[in-house]
DRENDOMI-802700 format. One record per residue (C-alpha): residue number from 1; residue in three letters; x, z, y. Coordinates in steps of 0.25 Angstrom, whole numbers, plus 5000, padded with zeros to 4 digits. Example, Ala and Ser with C-alpha at 12.3 -4.5 7.8 and 13.67 -1.06 7.14 Angstrom:
2
+-----+-----+------+------+-------+
:   n : res : east :   up : north :
+-----+-----+------+------+-------+
:   1 : ALA : 5049 : 5031 :  4982 :
:   2 : SER : 5055 : 5029 :  4996 :
+-----+-----+------+------+-------+
This chain:
380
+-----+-----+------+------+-------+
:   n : res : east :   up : north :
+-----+-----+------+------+-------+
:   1 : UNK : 4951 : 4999 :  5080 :
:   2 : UNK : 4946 : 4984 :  5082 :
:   3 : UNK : 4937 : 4983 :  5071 :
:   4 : UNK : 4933 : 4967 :  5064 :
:   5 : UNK : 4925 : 4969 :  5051 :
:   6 : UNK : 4933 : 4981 :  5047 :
:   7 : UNK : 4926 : 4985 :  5035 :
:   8 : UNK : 4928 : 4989 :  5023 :
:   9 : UNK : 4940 : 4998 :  5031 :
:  10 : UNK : 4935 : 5000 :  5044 :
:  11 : UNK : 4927 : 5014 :  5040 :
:  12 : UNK : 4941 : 5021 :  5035 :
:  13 : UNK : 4948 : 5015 :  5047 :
:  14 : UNK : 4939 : 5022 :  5060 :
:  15 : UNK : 4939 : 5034 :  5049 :
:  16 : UNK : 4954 : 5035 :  5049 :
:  17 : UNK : 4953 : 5035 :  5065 :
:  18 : UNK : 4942 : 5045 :  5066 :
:  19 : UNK : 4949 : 5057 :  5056 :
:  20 : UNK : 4962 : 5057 :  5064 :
:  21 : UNK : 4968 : 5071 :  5066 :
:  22 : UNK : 4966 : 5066 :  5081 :
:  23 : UNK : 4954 : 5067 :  5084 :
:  24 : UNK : 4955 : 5063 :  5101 :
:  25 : UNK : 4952 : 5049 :  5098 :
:  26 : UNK : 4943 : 5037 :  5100 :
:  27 : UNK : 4942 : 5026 :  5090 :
:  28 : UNK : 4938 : 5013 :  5097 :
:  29 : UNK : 4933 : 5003 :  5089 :
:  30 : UNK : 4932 : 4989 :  5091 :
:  31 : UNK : 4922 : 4982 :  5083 :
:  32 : UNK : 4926 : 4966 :  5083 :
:  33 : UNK : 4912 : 4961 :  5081 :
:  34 : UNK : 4913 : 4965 :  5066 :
:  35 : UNK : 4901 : 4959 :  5056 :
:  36 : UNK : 4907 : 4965 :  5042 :
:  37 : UNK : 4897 : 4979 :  5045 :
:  38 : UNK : 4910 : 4987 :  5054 :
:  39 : UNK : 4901 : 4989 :  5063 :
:  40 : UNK : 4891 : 4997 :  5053 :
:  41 : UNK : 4904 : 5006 :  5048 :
:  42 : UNK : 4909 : 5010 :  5064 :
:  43 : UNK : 4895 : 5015 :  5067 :
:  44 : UNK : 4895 : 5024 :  5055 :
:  45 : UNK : 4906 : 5031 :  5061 :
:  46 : UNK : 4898 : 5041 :  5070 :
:  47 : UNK : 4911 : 5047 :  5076 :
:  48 : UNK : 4913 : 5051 :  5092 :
:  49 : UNK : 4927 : 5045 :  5093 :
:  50 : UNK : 4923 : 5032 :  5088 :
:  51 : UNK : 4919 : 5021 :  5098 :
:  52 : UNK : 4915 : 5006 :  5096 :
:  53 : UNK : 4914 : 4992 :  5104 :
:  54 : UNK : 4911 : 4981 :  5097 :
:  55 : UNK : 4915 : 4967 :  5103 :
:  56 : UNK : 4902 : 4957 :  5103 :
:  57 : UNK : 4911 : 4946 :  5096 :
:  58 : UNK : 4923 : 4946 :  5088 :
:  59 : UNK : 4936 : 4946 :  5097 :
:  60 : UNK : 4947 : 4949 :  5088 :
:  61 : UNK : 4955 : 4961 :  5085 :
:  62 : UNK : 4965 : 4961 :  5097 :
:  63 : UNK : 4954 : 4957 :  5107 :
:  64 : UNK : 4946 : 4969 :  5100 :
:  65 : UNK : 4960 : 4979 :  5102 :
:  66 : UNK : 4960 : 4974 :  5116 :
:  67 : UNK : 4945 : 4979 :  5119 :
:  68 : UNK : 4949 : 4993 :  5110 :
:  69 : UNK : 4961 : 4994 :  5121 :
:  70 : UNK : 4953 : 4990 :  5133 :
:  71 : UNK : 4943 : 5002 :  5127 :
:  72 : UNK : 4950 : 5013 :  5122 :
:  73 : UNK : 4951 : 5026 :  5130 :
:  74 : UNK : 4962 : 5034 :  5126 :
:  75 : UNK : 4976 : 5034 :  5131 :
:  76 : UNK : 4980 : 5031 :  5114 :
:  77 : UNK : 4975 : 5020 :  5107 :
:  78 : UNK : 4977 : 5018 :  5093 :
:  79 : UNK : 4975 : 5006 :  5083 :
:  80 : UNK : 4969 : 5006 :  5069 :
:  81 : UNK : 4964 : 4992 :  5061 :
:  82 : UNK : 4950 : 4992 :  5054 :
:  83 : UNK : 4957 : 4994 :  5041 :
:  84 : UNK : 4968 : 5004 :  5043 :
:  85 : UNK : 4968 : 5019 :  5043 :
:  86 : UNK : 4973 : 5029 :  5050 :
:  87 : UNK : 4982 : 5042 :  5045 :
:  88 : UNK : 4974 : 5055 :  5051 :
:  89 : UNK : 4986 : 5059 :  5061 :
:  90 : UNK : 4988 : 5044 :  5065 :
:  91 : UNK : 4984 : 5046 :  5079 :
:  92 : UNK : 4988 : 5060 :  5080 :
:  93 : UNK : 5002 : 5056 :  5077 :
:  94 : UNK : 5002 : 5044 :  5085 :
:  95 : UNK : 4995 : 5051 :  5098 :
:  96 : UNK : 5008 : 5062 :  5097 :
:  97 : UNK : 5018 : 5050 :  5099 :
:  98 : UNK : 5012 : 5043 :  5110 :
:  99 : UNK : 5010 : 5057 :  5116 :
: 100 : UNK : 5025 : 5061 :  5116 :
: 101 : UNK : 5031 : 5048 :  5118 :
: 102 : UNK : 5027 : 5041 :  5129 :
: 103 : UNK : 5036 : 5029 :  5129 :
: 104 : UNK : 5028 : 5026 :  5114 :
: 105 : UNK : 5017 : 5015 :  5119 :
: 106 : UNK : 5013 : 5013 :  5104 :
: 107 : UNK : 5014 : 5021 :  5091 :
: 108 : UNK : 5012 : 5017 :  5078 :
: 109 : UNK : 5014 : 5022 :  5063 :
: 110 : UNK : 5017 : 5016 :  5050 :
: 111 : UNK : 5007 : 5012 :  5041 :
: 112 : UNK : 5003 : 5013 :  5028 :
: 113 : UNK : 4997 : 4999 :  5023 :
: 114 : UNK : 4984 : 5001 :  5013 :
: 115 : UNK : 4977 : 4990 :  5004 :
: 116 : UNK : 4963 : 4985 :  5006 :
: 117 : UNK : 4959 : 4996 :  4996 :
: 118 : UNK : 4966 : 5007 :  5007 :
: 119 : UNK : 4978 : 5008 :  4996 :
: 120 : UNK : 4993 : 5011 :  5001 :
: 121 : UNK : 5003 : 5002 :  4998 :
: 122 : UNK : 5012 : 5012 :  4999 :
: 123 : UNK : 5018 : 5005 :  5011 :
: 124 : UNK : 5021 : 5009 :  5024 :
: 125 : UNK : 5024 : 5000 :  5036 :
: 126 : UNK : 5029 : 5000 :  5050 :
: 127 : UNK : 5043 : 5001 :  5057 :
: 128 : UNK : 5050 : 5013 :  5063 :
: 129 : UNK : 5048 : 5011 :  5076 :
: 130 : UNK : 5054 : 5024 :  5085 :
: 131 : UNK : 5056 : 5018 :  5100 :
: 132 : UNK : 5054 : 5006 :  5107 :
: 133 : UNK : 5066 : 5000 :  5103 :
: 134 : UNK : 5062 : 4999 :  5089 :
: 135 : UNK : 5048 : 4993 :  5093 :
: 136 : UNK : 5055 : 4983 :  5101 :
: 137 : UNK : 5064 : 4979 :  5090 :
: 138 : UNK : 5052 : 4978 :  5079 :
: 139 : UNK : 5044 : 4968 :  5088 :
: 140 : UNK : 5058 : 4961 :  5092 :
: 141 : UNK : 5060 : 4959 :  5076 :
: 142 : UNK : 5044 : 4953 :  5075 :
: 143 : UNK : 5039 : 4966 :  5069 :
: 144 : UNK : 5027 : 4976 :  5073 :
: 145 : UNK : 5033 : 4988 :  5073 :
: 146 : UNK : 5018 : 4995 :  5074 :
: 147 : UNK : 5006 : 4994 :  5066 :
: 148 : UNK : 4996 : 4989 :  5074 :
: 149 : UNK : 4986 : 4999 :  5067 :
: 150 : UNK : 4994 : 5012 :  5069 :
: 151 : UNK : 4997 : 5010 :  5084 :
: 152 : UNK : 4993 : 5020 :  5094 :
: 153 : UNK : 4996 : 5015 :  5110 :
: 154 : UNK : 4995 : 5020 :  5124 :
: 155 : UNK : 4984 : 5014 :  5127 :
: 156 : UNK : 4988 : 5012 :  5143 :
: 157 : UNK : 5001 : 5005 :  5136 :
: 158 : UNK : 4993 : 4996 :  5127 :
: 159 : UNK : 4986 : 4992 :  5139 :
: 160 : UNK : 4997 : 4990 :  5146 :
: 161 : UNK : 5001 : 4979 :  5138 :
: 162 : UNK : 4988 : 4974 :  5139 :
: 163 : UNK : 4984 : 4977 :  5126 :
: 164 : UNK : 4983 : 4967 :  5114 :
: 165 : UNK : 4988 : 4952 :  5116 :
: 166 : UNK : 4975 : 4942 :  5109 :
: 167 : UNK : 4984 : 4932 :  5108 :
: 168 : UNK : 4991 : 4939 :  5096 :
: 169 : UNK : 4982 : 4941 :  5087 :
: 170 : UNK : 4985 : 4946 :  5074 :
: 171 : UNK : 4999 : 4952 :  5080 :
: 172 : UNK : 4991 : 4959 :  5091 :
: 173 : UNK : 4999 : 4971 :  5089 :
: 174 : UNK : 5012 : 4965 :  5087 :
: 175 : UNK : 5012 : 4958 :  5102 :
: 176 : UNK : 5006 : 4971 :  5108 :
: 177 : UNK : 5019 : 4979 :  5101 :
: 178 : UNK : 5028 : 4968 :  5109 :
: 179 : UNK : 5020 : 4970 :  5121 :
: 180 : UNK : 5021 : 4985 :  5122 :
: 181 : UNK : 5035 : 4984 :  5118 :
: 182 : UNK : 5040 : 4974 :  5133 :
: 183 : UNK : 5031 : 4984 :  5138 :
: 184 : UNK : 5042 : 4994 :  5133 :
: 185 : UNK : 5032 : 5003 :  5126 :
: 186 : UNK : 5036 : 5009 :  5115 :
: 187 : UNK : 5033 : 5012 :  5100 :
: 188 : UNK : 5034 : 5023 :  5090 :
: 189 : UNK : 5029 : 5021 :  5075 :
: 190 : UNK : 5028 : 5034 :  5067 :
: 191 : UNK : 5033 : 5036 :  5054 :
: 192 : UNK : 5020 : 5038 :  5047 :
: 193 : UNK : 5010 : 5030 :  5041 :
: 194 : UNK : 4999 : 5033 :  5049 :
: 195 : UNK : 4990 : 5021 :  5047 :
: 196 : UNK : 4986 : 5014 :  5033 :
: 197 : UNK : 4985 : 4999 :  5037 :
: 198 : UNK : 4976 : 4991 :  5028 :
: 199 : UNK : 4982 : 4978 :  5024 :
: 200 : UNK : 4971 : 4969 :  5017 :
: 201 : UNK : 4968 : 4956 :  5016 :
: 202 : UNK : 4956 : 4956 :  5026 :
: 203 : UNK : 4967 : 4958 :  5036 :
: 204 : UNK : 4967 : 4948 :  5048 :
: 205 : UNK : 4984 : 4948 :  5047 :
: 206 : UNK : 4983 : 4944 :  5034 :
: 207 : UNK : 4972 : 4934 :  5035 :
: 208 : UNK : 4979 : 4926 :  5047 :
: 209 : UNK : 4995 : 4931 :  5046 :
: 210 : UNK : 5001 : 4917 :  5051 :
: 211 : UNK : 4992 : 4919 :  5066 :
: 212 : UNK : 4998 : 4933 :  5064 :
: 213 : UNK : 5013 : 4929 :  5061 :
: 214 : UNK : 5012 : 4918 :  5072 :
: 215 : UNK : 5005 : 4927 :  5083 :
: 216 : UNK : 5017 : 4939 :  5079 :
: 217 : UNK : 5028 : 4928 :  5082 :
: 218 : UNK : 5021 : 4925 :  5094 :
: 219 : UNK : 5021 : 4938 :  5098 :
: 220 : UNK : 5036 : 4940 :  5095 :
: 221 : UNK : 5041 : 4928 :  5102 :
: 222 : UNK : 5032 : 4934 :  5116 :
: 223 : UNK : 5041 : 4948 :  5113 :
: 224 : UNK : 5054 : 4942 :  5111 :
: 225 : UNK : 5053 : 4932 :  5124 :
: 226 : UNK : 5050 : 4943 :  5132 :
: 227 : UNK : 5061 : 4953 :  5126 :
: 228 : UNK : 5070 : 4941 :  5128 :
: 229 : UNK : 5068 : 4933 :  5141 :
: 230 : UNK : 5077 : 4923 :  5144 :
: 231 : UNK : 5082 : 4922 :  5130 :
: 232 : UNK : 5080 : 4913 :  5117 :
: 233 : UNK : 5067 : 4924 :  5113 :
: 234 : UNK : 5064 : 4912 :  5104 :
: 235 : UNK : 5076 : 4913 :  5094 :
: 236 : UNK : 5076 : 4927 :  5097 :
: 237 : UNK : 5062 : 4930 :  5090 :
: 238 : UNK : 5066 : 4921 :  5079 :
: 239 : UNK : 5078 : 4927 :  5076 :
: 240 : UNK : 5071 : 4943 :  5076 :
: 241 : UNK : 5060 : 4935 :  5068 :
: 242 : UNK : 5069 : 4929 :  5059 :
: 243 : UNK : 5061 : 4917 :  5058 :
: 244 : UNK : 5061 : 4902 :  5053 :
: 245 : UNK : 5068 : 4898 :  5066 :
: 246 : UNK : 5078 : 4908 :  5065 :
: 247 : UNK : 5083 : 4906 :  5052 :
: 248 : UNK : 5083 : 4891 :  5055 :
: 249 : UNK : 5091 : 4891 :  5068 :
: 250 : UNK : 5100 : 4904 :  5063 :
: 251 : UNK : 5108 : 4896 :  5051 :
: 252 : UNK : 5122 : 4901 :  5056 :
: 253 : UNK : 5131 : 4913 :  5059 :
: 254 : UNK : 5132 : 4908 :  5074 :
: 255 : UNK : 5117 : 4905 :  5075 :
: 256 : UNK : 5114 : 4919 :  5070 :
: 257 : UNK : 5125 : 4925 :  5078 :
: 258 : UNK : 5119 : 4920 :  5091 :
: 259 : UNK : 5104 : 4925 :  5088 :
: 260 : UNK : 5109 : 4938 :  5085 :
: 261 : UNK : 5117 : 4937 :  5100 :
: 262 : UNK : 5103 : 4934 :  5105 :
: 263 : UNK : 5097 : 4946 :  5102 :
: 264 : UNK : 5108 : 4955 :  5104 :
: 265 : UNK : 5106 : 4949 :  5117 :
: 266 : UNK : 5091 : 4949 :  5117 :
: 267 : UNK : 5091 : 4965 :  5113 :
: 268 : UNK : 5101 : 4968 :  5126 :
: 269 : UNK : 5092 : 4961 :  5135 :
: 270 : UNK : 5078 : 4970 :  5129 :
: 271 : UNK : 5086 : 4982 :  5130 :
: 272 : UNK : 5088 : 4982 :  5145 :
: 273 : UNK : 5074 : 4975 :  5147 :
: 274 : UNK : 5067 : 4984 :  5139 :
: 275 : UNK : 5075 : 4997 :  5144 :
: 276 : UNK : 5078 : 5001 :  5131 :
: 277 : UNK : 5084 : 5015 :  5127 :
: 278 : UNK : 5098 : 5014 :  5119 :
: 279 : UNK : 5089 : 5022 :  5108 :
: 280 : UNK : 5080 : 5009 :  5109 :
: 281 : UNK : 5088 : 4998 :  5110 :
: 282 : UNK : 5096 : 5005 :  5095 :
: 283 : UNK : 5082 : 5005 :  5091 :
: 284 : UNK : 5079 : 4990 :  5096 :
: 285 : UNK : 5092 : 4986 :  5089 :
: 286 : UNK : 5092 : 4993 :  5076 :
: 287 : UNK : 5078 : 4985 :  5073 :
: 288 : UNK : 5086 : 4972 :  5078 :
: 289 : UNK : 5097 : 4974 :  5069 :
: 290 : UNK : 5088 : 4977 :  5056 :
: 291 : UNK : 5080 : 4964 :  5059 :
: 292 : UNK : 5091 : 4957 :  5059 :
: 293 : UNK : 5097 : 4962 :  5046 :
: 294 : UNK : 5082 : 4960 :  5040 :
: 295 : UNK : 5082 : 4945 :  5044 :
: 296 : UNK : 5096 : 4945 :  5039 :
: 297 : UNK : 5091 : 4948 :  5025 :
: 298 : UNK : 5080 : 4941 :  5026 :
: 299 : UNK : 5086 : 4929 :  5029 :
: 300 : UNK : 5095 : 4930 :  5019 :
: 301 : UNK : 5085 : 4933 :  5009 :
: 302 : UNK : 5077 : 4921 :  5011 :
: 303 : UNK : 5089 : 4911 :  5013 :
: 304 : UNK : 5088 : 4908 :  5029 :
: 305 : UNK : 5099 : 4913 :  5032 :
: 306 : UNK : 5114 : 4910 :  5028 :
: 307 : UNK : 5125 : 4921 :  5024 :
: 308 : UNK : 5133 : 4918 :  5036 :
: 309 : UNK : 5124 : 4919 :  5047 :
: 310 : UNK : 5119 : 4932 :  5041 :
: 311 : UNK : 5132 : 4937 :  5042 :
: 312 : UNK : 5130 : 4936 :  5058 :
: 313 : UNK : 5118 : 4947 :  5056 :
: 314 : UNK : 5128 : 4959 :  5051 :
: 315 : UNK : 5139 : 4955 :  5060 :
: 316 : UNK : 5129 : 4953 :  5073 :
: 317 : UNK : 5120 : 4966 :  5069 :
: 318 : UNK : 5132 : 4974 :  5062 :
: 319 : UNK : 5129 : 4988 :  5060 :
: 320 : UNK : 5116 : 4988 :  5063 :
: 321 : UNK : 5113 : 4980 :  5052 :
: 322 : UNK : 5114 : 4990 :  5041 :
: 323 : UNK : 5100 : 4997 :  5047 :
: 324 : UNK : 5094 : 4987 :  5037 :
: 325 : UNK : 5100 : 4990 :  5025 :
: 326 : UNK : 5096 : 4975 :  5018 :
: 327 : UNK : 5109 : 4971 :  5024 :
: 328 : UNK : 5117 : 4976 :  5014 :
: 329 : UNK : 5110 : 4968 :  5004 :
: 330 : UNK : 5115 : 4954 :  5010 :
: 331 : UNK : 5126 : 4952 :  5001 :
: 332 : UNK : 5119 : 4955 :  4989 :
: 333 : UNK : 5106 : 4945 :  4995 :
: 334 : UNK : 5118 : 4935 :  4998 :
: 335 : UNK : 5123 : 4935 :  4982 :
: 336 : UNK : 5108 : 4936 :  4977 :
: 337 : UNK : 5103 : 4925 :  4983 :
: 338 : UNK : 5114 : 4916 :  4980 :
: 339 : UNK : 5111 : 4921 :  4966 :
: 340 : UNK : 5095 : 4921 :  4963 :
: 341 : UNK : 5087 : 4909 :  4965 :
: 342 : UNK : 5074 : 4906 :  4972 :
: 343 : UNK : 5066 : 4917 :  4964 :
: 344 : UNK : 5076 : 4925 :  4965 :
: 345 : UNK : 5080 : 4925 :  4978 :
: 346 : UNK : 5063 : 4927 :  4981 :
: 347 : UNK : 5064 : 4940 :  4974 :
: 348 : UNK : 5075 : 4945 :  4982 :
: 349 : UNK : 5069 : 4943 :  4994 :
: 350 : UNK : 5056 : 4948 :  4989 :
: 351 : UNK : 5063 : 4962 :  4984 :
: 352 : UNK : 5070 : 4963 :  4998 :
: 353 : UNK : 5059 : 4963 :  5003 :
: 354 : UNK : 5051 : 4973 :  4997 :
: 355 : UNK : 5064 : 4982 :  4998 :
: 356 : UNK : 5061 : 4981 :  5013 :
: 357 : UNK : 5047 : 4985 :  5013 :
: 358 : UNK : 5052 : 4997 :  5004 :
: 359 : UNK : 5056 : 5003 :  5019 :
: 360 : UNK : 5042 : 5007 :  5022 :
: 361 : UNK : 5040 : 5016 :  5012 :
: 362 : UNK : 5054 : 5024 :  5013 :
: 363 : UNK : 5050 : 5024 :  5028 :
: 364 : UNK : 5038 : 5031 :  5024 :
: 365 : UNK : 5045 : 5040 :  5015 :
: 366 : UNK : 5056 : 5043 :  5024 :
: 367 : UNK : 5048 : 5047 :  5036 :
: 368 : UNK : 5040 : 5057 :  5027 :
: 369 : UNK : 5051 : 5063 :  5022 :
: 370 : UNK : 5058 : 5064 :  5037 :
: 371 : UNK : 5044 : 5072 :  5041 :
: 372 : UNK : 5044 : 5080 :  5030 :
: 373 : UNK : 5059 : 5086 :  5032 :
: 374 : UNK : 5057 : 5085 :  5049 :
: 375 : UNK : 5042 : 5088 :  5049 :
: 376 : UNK : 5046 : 5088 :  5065 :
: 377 : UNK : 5049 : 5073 :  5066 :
: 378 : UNK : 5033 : 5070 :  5063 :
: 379 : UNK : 5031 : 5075 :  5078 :
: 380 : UNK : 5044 : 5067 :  5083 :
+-----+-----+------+------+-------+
């Protein structure tokens, strides 16, 4: 845990840590030169397990992850933020993965996001990420597929990578998932909320979120050119960004038609240079081909995209496409946005998506119900 003026949260944080069910731990804290009276709450804490080093200047929090890596000294090294809480069977649950799967590098949960006050929203975030195809095919589509404050690593293969890139601050943890992933480690996300994340405004990412989008984009072109060498990696990460340039440079069926080709092309070239497993590569594409028919919609929603080169997204992506359901609603987006006007058309883009967002919660619901009638797939 890096620690910078961490209060009023920080006392509920290291309690979290300290009341797991596993008790074989060591919290390392690394106090970033705090002056808000952190220091005064940590040395409250009289507990054994608990060790602290405190930098004599303020360094910044990846520099800070980088000493608490260099430091720790268990072969499992788990993340928690200042402001964030831990379920009591977090890192029981987490440690059984890594244990039984040694491909796993990295293993994460959902999260359950709380309010300055400590309030759920009621929301529950994260992707299903089950092998390494899936993690691979979340970073390809510019998406984290952990939360950085729920990961547990192997320490050896954190260090392996060499730890945290500086140069990326903000989207620390989304360049590491991109490094750990050309180093073909793998990633599991559980299916159970087992961190409560603290959204507030005091939060760096919301104080500074154009270094943070610029920095992620950064960190996404590096990914796609070294997936893709030898190829346009540059229209690639626009197109499985579904940016401006994208958009502007996509305008027909034949433009479309030839991006697509790309990364068909792009995905066969991963698949024998990554070594991926058939199970994998379905996993890899399956994300591919829901990205697509979200950037479709999306599109279409806000009036970048034109009917007819749309059309080139279910004839390219064909079956597939139906794994994101929105697709059936094209036809009836088509005759209501040649309806509405400008209002109009703002709240049906708004009500698609909050309609998206409504996935977390039936994932949440779902997976409860799943362990209630299979009590046997919690230990799977």
């Amino acid at each position: 845990m890096t620690v910078y003026n961490g209060l009023p949260y920080l006392a509920e944080a290291i309690d979290s840590v300290l009341r797991q069910t596993m008790t074989d731990l060591e919290l390392l804290i690394i106090d970033d030169a705090s002056i808000d009276g952190s220091d005064a709450v940590i040395a409250r804490c009289r507990d054994p397990r608990l060790r602290v080093v405190r930098n004599a200047r303020n360094v910044g929090q990846v520099a800070s992850l980088n000493t608490g890596l260099a430091l720790a000294r268990a072969p499992f090294l788990a993340r928690l933020d200042q402001d964030d809480v831990c379920a009591p069977q977090r890192l029981a649950r987490q440690l059984e993965v890594l244990e039984s799967r040694p491909e796993v590098g990295v293993v994460g949960s959902w999260v359950m996001f709380i309010d300055a006050q400590g309030k759920s929203s009621g929301v529950v975030g994260m992707r299903q990420i089950g092998d390494y195809g899936a993690f691979l095919g979340a970073l390809m589509t510019h998406a984290s597929p952990v939360a950085h404050p729920s990961a547990m690593f192997r320490t050896s293969v954190l260090r392996g990578v060499g730890g945290y890139d500086e140069s990326f601050g903000l989207c620390e943890d989304y360049a590491l998932w991109g490094s750990l992933a050309l180093h073909r480690a793998g990633a599991i996300v559980l299916r159970q909320p087992l961190v409560k994340m603290r959204i507030h405004q005091a939060q760096q990412s919301q104080q500074r979120t154009d270094e943070q989008r610029a920095n992620a984009r950064r960190a996404h072109d590096r990914l796609i050119a070294a997936l893709c060498p030898g190829r346009d990696a540059a229209a690639l990460a626009s197109l499985l960004r579904f940016d401006e340039s994208f958009w502007r440079q996509a305008r027909t069926s034949g433009a479309v038609q030839a991006r697509l080709a790309q990364l068909d092309e792009a995905v066969r070239g991963i698949a024998q240079h990554q070594h991926l497993t058939a199970h994998e590569l379905a996993s890899l594409r399956l994300r591919l081909a829901w990205w697509v028919g979200h950037g479709a919609l999306t599109g279409l929603l806000e009036q970048r995209a034109h009917t007819h080169a749309l059309n080139q997204y279910a004839r390219r992506r064909g079956a597939r496409m139906i794994i994101y359901p929105a697709v059936f609603g094209y036809p009836v987006c088509v005759v209501l946005l040649a309806l509405l006007g400008r209002r109009g058309r703002s709240a049906l883009t708004t009500f698609a998506l909050w309609l998206g967002r409504q996935k977390y919660a039936w994932r949440l619901f779902l997976g409860r119900l799943h362990a209630t009638l299979d009590p046997g797939s919690r230990e799977r």
